[in-house]
Backbone bond lengths (Angstrom), bond angles and torsions (degrees), N, CA, C in turn:
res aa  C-N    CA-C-N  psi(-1)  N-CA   C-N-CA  omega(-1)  CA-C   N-CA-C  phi
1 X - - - 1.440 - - 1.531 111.38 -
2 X 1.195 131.15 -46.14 1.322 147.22 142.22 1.715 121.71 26.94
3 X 2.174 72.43 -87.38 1.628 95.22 176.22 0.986 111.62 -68.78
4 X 1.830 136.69 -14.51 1.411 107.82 -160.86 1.896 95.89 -96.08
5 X 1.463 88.97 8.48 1.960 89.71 -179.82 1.656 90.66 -65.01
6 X 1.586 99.17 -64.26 1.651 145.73 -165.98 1.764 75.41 -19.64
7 X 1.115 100.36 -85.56 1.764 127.32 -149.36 1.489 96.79 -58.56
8 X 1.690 127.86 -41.40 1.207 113.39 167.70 1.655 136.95 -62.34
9 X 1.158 124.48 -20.87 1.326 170.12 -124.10 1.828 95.65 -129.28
10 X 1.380 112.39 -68.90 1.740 88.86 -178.21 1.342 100.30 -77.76
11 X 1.545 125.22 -6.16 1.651 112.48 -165.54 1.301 113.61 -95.24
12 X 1.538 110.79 -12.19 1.341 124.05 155.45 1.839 117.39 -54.63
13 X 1.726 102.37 -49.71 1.703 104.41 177.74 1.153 115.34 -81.79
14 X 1.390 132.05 -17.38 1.696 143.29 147.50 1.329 112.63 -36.61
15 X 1.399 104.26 -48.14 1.592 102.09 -178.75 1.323 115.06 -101.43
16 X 1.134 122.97 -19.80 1.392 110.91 148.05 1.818 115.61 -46.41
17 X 1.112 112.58 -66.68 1.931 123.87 -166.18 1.723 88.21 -48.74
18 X 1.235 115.76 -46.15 1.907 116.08 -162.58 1.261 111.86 -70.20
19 X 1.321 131.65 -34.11 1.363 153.28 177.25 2.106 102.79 -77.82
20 X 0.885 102.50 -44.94 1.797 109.75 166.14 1.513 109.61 -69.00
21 X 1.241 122.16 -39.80 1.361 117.53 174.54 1.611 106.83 -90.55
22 X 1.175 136.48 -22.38 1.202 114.67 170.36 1.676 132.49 -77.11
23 X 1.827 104.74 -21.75 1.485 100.38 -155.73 2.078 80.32 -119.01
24 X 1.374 120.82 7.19 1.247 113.49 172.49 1.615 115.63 -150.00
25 X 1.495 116.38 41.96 1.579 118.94 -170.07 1.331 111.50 -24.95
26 X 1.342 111.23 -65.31 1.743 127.29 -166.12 1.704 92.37 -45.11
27 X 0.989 109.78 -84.04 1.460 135.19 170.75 1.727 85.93 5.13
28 X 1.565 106.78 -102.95 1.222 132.00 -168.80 1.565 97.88 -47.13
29 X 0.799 149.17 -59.49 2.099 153.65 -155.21 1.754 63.54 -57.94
30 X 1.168 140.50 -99.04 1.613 154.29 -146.33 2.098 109.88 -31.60
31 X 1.694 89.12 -47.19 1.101 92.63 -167.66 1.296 127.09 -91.83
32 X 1.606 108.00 10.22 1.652 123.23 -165.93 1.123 89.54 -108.47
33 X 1.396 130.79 130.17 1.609 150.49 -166.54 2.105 80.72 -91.97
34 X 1.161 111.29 135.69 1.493 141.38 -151.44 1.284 128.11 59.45
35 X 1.435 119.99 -13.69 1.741 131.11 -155.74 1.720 91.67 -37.89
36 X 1.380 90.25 -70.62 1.329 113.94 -162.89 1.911 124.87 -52.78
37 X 1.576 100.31 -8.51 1.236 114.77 169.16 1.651 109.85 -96.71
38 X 1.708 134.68 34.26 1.318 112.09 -155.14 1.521 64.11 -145.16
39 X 1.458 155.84 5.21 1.274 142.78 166.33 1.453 106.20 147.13
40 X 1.469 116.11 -162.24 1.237 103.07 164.11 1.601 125.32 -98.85
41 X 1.064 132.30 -164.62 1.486 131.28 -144.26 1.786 105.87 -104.61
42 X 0.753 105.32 93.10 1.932 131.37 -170.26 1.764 98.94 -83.19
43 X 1.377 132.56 79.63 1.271 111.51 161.25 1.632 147.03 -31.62
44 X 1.404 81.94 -50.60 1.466 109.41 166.55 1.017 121.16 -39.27
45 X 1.567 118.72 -62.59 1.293 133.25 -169.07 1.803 114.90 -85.06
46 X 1.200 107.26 -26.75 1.568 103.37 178.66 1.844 100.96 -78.81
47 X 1.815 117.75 -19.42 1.351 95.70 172.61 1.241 126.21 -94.42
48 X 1.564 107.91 -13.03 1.473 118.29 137.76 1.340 116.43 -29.04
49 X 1.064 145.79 -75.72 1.337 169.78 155.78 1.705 105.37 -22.90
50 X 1.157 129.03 -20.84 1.593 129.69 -131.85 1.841 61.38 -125.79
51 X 1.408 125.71 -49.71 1.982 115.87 -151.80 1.300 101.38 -99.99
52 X 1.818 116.32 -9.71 1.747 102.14 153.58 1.725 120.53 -69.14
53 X 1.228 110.65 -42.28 0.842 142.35 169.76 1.816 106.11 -33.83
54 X 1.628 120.96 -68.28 1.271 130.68 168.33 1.552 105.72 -75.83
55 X 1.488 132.24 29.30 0.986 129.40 160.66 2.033 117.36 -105.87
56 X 1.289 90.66 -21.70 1.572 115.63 -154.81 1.878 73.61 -98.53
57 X 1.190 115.86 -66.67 1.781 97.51 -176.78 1.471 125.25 -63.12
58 X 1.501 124.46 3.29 0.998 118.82 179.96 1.472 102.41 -84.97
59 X 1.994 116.42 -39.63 1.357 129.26 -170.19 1.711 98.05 -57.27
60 X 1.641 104.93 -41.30 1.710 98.45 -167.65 1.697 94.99 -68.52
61 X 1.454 123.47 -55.56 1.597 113.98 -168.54 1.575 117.88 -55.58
62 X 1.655 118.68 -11.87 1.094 120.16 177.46 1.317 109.64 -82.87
63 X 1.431 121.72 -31.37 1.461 131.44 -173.56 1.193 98.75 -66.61
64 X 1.616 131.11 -59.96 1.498 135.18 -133.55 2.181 87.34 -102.79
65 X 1.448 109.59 12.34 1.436 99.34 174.43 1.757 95.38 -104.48
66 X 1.184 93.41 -64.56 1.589 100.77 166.26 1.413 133.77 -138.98
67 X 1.622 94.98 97.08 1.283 109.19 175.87 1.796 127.84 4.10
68 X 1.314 86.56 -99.56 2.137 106.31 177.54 1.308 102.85 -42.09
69 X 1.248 139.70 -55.45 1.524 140.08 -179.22 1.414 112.63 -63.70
70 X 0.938 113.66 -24.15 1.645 136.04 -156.42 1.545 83.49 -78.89
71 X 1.115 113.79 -77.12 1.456 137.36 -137.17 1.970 115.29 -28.50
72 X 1.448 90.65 -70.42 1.432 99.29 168.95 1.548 116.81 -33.10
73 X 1.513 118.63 -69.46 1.508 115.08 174.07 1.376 116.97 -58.94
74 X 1.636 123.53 -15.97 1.203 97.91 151.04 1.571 148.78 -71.91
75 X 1.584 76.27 -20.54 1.877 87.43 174.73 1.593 124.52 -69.54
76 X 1.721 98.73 -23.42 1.238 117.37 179.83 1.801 103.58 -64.38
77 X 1.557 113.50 -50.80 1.473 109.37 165.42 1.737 120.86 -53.90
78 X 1.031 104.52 -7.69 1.477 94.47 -173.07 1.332 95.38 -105.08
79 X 1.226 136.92 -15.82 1.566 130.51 -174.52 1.805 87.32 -72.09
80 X 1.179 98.71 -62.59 1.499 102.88 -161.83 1.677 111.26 -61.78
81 X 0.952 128.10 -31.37 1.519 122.33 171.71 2.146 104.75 -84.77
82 X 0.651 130.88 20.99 1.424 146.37 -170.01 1.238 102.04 -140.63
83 X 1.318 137.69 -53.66 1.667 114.02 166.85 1.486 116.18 -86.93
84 X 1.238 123.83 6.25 1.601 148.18 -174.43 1.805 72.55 -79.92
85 X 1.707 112.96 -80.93 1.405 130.16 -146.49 2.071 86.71 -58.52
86 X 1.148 137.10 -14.01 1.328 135.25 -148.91 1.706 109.48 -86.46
87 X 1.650 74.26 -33.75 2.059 93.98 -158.08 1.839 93.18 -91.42
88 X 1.412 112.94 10.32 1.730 115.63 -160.14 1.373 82.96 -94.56
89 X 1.576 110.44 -48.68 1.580 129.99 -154.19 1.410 119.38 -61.77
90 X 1.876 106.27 -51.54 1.331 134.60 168.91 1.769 97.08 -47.40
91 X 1.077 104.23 -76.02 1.552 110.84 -179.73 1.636 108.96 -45.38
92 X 0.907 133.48 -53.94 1.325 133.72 169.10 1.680 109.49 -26.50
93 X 1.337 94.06 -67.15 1.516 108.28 -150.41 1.734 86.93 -79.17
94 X 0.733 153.17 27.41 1.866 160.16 -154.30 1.871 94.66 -140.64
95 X 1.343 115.93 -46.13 1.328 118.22 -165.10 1.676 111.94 -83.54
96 X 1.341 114.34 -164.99 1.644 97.07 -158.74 1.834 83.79 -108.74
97 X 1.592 137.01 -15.09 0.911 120.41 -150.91 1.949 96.24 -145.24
98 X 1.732 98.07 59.86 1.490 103.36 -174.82 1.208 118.18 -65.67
99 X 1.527 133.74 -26.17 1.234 117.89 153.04 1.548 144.95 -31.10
100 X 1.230 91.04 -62.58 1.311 123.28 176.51 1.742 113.82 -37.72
101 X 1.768 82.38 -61.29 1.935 110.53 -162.67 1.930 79.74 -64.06
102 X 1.210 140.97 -71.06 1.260 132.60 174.45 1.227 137.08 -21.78
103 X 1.468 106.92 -55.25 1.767 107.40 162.63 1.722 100.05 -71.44
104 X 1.102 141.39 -42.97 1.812 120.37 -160.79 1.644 95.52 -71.51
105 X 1.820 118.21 7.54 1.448 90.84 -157.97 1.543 85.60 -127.92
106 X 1.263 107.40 -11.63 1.936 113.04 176.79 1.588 111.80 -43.17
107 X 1.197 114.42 -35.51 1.952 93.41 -172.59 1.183 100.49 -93.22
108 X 1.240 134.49 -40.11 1.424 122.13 -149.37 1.557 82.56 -101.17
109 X 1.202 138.48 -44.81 1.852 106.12 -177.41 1.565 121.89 -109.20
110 X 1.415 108.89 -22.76 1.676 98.85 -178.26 1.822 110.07 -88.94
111 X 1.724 114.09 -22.38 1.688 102.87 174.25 1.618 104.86 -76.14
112 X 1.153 103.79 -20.40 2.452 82.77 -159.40 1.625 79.92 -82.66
113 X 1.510 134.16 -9.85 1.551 125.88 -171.83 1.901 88.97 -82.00
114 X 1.169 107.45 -60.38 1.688 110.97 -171.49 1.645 106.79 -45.65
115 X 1.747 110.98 -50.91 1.372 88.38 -164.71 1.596 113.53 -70.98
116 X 1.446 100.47 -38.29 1.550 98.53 -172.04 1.602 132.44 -53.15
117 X 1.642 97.31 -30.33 1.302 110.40 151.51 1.245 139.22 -63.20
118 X 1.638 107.85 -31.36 1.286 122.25 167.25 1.745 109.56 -53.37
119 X 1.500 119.69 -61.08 0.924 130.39 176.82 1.554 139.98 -57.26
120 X 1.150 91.00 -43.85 1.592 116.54 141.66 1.519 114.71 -26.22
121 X 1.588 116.68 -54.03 1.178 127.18 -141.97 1.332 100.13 -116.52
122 X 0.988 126.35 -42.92 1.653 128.61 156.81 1.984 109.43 -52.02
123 X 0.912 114.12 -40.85 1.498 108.94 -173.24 1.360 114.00 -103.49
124 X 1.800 110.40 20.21 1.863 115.91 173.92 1.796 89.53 -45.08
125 X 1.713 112.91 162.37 0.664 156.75 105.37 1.523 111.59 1.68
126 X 1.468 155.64 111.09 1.580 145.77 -154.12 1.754 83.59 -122.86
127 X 1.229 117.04 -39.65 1.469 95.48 -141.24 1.299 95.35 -99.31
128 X 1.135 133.51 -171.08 1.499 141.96 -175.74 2.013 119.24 -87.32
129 X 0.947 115.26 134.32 1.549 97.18 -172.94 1.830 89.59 -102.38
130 X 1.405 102.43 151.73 1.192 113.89 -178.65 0.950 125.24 -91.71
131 X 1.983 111.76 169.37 1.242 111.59 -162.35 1.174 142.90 -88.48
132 X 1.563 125.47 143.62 1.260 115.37 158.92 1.362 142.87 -13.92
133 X 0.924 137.36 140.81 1.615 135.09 164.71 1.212 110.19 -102.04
């Protein structure tokens, strides 16, 4: 019962951040501590960014409504915030001060990647799905 708080709960601040990047890009590119170090400021692409984003909270609100049905689209959120958290890392380790770029980037991209995966991973599926014909 927990996780489906857990999973409702970041997908609530998911959709908050997606809804900030869609109806105010500039806004948000300004107000995200690195935005502004990843190029220059692409509307397009941060609301691009803003409807993956409302894709990954739909997988968590589907999870935390009903679990077992849920599950799959949650995993689908966890791929995407986990190779989201992947391309942070690469870039990290490219820059002169990867520590650093890691902690300013720990809450908002490597925890909602940890828990969802976490959760994800605690609520696999145990038993075997059956076979083909």
């Amino acid at each position: 019962m927990i996780y489906r708080w857990i999973a409702g709960l970041l997908g609530a601040g998911l959709f908050a951040n997606a809804v900030f990047q869609l109806a105010r890009p500039l806004a948000w590119y300004d107000a995200v501590p690195g935005a502004p170090l990843t190029g220059a400021f692409n509307p397009h692409f941060v609301r691009d960014i803003g409807m993956a984003y409302l894709v990954v909270v739909l997988g968590l609100a589907w999870f935390a409504w009903r679990p077992r049905q849920g599950w799959p689209a949650l995993v689908c959120a966890a791929a995407f915030l986990s190779l989201h958290a992947a391309i942070h890392i690469g870039d990290a380790s490219c820059g002169g001060s990867a520590w650093r770029d890691l902690a300013r980037d720990f809450p908002g991209v490597f925890l909602p990647a940890l828990i969802t995966a976490g959760i994800a991973f605690v609520h696999r599926p145990l038993h075997a799905a059956p076979k083909e014909a």
